[in-house]
N, C-alpha and C positions, 0 to 999 in steps of 0.2 A: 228698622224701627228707631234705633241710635237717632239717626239723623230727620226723622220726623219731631225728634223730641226737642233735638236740637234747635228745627227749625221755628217749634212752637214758643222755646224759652225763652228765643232770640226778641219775638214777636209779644209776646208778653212783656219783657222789660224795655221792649221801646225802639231796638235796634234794628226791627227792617218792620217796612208796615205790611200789610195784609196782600197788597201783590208782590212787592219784595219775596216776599216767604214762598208763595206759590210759585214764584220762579224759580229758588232756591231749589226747590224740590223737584220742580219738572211739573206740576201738574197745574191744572185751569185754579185761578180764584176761588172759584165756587165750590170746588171740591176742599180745598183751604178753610171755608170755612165752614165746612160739615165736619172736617177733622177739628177744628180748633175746639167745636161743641162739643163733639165726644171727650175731647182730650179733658176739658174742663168739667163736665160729666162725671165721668170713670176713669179720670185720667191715661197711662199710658195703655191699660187693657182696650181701654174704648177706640184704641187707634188700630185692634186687630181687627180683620175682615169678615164682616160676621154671616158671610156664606160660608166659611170654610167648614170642612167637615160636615157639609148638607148635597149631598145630591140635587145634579141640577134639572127640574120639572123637564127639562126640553131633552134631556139623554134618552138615546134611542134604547129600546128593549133589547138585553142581549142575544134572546134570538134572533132579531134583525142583524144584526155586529154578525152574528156563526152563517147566515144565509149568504150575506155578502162575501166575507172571507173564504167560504166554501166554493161560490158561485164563479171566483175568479182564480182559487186553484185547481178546479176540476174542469173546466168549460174554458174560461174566457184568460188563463193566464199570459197570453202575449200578446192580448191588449194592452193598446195605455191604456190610461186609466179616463183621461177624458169617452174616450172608442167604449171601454167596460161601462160607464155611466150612462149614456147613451142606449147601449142593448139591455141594461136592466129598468131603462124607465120603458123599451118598446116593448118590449121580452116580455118583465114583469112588472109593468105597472109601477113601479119603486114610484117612492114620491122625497126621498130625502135627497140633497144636494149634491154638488159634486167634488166642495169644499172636504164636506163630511166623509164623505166615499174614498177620496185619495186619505186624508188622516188616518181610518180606518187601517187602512192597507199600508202605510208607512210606519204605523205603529206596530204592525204583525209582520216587518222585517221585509211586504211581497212587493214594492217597489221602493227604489231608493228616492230619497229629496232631491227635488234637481241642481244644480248649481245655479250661484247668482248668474245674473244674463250679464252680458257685456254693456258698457255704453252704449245710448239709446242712437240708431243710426238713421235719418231722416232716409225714406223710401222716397225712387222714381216719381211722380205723378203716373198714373195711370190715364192712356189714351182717353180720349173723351167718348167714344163710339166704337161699339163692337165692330168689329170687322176693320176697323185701324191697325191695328198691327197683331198677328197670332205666334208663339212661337212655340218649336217644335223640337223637340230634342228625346234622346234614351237613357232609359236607365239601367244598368245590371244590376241583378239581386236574386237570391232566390226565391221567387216568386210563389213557387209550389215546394212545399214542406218534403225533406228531405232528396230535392232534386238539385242538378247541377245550374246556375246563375242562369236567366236568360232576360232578353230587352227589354223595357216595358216603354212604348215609342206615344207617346203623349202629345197631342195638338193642343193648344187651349190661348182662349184671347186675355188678350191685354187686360183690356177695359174693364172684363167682369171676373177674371178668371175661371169663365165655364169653357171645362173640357168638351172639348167636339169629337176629338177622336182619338181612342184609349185601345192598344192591343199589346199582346207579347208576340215578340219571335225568337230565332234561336241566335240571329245575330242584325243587328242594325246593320241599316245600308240604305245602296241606293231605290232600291226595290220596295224600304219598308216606308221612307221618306215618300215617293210616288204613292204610297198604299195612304200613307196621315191626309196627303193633299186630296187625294180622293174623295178620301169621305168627307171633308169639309165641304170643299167647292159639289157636290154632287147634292149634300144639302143644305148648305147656305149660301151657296154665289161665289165670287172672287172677290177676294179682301185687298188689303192695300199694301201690306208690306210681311214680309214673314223674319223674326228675327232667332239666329239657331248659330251653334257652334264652330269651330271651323274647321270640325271633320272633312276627313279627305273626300266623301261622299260631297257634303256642301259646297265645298272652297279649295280650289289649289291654290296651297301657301308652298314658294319657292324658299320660303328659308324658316323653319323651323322657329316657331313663335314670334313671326313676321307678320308682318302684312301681307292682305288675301291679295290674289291678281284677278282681279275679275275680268280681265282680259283673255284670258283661259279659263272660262266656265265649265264645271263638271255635268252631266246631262240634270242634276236637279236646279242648277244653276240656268240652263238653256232650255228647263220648259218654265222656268219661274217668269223668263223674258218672254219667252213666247206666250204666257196670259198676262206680262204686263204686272206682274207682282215685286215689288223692290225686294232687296232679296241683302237683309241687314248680318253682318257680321258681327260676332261678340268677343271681343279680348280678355273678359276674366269671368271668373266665376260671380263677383260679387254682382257685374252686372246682368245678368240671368239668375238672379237673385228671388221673385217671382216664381221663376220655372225651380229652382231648388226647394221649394219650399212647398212647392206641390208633392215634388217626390220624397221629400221628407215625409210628408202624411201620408203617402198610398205606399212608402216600405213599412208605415206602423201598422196602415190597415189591412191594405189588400193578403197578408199572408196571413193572416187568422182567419178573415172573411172566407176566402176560396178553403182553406181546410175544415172552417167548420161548416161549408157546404158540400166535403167531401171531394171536392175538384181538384182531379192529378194528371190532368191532360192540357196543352198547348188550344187543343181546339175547346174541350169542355169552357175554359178558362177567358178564352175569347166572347163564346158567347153569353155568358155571365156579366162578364166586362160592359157588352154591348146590349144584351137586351135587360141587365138589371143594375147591375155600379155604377154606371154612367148617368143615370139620370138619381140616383141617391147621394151620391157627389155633389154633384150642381146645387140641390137644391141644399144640404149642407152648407157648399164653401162659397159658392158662386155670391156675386152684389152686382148688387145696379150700378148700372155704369153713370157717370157725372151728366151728360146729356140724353135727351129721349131722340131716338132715333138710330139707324145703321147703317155701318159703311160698305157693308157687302154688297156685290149689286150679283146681278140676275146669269147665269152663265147658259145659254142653250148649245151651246155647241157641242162637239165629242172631246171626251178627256182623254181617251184609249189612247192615242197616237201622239200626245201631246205630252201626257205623264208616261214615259217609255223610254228607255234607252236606245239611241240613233247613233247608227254607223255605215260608214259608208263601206263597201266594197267593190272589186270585180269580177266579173262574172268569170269563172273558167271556161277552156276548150270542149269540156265535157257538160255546158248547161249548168253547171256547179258552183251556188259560193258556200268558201269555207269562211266559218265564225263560230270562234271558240272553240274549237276540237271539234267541232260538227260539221257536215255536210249536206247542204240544203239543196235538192234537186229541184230544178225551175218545171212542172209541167208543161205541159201545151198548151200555148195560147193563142185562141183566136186570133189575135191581131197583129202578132208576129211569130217566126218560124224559130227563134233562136235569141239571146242575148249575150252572145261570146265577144268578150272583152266590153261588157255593158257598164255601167258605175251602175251601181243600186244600191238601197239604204234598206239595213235590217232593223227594225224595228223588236226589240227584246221588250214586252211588258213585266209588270211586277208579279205577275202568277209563273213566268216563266217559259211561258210562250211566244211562238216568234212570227212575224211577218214580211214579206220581201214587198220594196215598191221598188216602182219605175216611173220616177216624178210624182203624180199622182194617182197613180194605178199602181195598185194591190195586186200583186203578181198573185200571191199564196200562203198560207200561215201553216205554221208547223209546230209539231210539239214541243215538249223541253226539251228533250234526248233528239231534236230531228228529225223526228217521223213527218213525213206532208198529212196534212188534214184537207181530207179530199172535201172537196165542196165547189159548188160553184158558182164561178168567179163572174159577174156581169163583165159585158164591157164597158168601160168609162170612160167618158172624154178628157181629154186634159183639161188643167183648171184653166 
């Protein structure tokens, strides 16, 4: 008040003129000289604020204020508050803002103010066309309330940031990286380049936060070449910057969501992910990409044998290869009497299940544990 009066006396006897004064004080011209008329009016009363002590016409009724504060300690507490905002306008119709909604809530102690952000950091450009670059990584968390941490293994493009393919397991690998690629290429095509971490799954790195050898490709490495997918390396976190910041939002959302649908199972949780989150996601966080058009192209071929871990071995004296503490017995085959001392290539898929060839012929498939799964085998010609 001191210093409004100051700035009016100053202004009246001549010593700063009428924008002078208003910069003095911080505020526009125009409100200067609404003040300068009150002052002169009613002097220095005229310069108090004459809402004060009036209820503002736009304040929400306080039973709205006790529904909302009730609504997000009994139901919706480990929401954010943006995730809370959102179920009370689908939920219940709410029609007040989100502005309003977080204040509420930070004035009754139930979320804290966030802190100021950092300096502002200019992002990547985003690919011009889906299916330019998708990248693929996991997350640990606990995903389901009151359970021990598990994967959450997330495909999703560049261009738009929609997720293609969303699961948990109970540990990331090669198995679950083969499972992401699957469901992409199975329903969108073959993309152009995959950019992902430099787990030992991905990448053999000869020296500890070195450079990848991709001269020694690991099998997700050697089916990414065999469809011809460039296959990008990441050096830090800020550059997968993108991919962090998706799983920033699915550890705020996804574990209120699954508990308040009741879901405490790996598979329940799967197919929630897949036949309902996945597409309330997208249409949430997902944008159009900068060009119209896609880089995905068309894939008819088989993924089985291509997304699969390959190794070679030899056949034993007894018709027998050993892999991995198992023991794979070769049947009778048509077309030969024996494969002792043969090279053959076992094919391990991501379910766990196994196959023997002999070039291009499928000797036999067998279970996870090694059991032969009797079936039978056509003959086939070599390619």
């Amino acid at each position: 008040m001191a210093r409004y009066v100051e700035a009016l006396e100053r202004y009246r006897g001549g010593r700063l003129s009428c924008m002078e004064a208003a910069e003095f004080l911080g505020i526009s011209e125009r409100h200067f000289r609404r003040l300068r008329e009150r002052y002169e009016a009613d002097g220095a009363e005229g310069l108090i604020d004459r809402r004060r002590g009036r209820a503002s016409g736009r304040r929400a009724p306080v039973d709205r204020i006790e529904f909302v504060v009730e609504q997000y300690r009994t139901r919706y507490w480990d929401f954010t508050v943006k995730h809370f905002h959102e179920a009370l306008q689908a939920e219940h119709g709410f029609a007040l803002g989100y502005t309003w909604t977080k204040t509420v809530l930070q004035s009754r102690g139930l979320v804290a103010i966030a802190p100021r952000r950092s300096a502002h950091r200019k992002k990547r450009p985003r690919r011009p066309l889906p299916g330019m670059m998708l990248f693929q990584d996991g997350s640990p968390h606990p995903w389901l309330a009151g359970q021990a941490p598990l994967d959450l293994i997330v495909t999703l493009d560049d261009a738009t940031s929609a997720v293609y393919s969303i699961f948990l397991v109970e540990e990331e690998g090669t198995a679950s990286s083969f499972r992401g690629l699957d469901e992409v290429i199975s329903q969108h095509g073959l993309f152009s380049s995959l950019y992902t971490d430099r787990g030992s799954h991905y990448f053999t790195t000869p020296k500890a936060g070195g450079k990848v050898d991709k001269g020694q490709p690991t099998q997700v490495g050697r089916a990414l070449a065999e469809l011809r997918i460039e296959h990008i390396p990441s050096y830090s976190p800020e550059a997968r910057g993108r991919m962090e910041r998706v799983f920033g939002t699915l550890q705020q959302r996804l574990p209120p969501l699954l508990r308040l649908n009741g879901i405490t199972t790996v598979e329940a949780a799967n197919r929630y992910l897949a036949d309902t989150y996945l597409c309330e996601h997208n249409a949430r966080f997902a944008v159009a990409p900068a060009e119209e058009g896609s880089a995905f192209v068309p894939f008819a071929a088989g993924l089985r044998d291509i997304l699969c871990s390959k190794h070679e071995r030899v056949v034993g004296r007894d018709n027998c290869v050993r892999y991995d503490g198992r023991i794979l017995q070769i049947p009778e085959q048509r077309h030969r009497h024996h494969f002792v001392k043969v090279t053959v290539q076992v094919h391990e898929y991501p379910d766990g299940t196994i196959a023997l060839f002999h070039g291009p012929r499928r000797l036999a498939g067998y279970t996870a544990d090694g059991g032969l799964i009797r079936e039978e085998i056509p003959i086939q010609s070599a390619a």
